[in-house]
C-alpha positions in Angstrom: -87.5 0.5 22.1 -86.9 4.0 21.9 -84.1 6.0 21.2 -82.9 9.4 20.9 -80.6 11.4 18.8 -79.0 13.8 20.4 -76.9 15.0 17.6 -75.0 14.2 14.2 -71.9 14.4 13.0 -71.6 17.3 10.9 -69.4 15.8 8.3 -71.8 13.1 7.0 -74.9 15.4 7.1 -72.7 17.7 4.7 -72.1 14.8 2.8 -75.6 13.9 1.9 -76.8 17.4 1.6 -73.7 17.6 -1.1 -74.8 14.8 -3.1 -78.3 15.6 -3.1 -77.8 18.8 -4.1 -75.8 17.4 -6.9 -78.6 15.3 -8.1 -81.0 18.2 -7.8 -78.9 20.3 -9.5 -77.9 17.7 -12.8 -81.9 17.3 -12.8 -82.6 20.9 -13.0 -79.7 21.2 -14.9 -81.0 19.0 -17.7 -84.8 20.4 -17.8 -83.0 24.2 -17.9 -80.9 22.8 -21.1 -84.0 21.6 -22.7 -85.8 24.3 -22.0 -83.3 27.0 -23.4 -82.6 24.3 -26.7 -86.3 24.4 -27.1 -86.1 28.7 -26.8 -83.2 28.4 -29.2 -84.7 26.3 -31.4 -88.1 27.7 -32.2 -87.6 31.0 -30.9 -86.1 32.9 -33.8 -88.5 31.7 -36.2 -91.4 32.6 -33.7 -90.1 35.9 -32.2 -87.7 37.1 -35.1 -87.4 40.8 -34.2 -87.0 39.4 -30.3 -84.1 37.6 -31.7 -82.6 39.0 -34.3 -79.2 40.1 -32.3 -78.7 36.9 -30.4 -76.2 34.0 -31.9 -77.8 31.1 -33.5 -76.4 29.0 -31.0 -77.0 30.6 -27.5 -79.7 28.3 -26.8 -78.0 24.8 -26.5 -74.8 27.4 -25.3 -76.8 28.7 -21.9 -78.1 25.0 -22.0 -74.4 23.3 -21.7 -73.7 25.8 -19.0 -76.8 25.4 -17.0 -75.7 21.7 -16.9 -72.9 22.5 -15.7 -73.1 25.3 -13.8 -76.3 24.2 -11.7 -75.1 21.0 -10.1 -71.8 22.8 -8.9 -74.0 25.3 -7.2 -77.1 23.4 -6.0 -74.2 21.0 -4.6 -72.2 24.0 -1.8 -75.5 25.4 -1.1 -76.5 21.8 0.0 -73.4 21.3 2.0 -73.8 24.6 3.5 -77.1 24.2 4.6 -76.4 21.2 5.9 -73.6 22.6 7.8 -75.7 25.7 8.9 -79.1 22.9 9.9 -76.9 20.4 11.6 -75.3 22.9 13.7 -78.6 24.2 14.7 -79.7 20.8 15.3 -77.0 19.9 17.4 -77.0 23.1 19.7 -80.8 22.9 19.9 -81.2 19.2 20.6 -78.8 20.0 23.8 -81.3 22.4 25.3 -84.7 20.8 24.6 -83.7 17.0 23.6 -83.4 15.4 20.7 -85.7 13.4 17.9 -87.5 10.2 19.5 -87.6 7.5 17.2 -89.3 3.9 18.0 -87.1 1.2 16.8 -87.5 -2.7 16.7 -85.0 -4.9 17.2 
């Protein structure tokens, strides 16, 4: 049988673009803190003239914010993409149709 959708309802759509860009954004989030602990860690006995006028601790510092910081972010650009893609989709599926999907019941 097929069907066709014609269009979503915007509020959902935001809601899973939110939460996936939540999840993208702790996972990024995490790697970013490692990264910069890592930087922090070995970089002033590496690159000591590089370092030599940055805090001990600003590694695991701009780590804990990057946690923080990226899932907020990565989370309202999701929710207004999928504001901005389901509003295009909607307006676009009017004039030319919507997605055809085969379904078995």
């Amino acid at each position: 049988m097929k069907k066709e959708i014609l269009s979503f309802e915007i509020g959902s759509v935001i809601k899973i673009f939110f939460f996936m860009g939540l999840i993208l954004g702790l996972i990024l989030g995490i790697l970013f803190a490692i990264t910069y602990s890592i930087v922090g860690i070995f970089g002033p006995n590496m690159y000591p003239d590089v370092f030599q006028n940055v805090p001990r601790n600003t590694g695991a510092l701009v780590g804990l914010i990057g946690i923080i910081v990226f899932p907020l972010v990565y989370a309202i650009l999701g929710a207004i993409f999928g504001l901005i893609l389901t509003g295009f989709y909607n307006i676009i599926s009017r004039a030319v149709g919507g997605i055809k999907i085969d379904i078995k019941e």
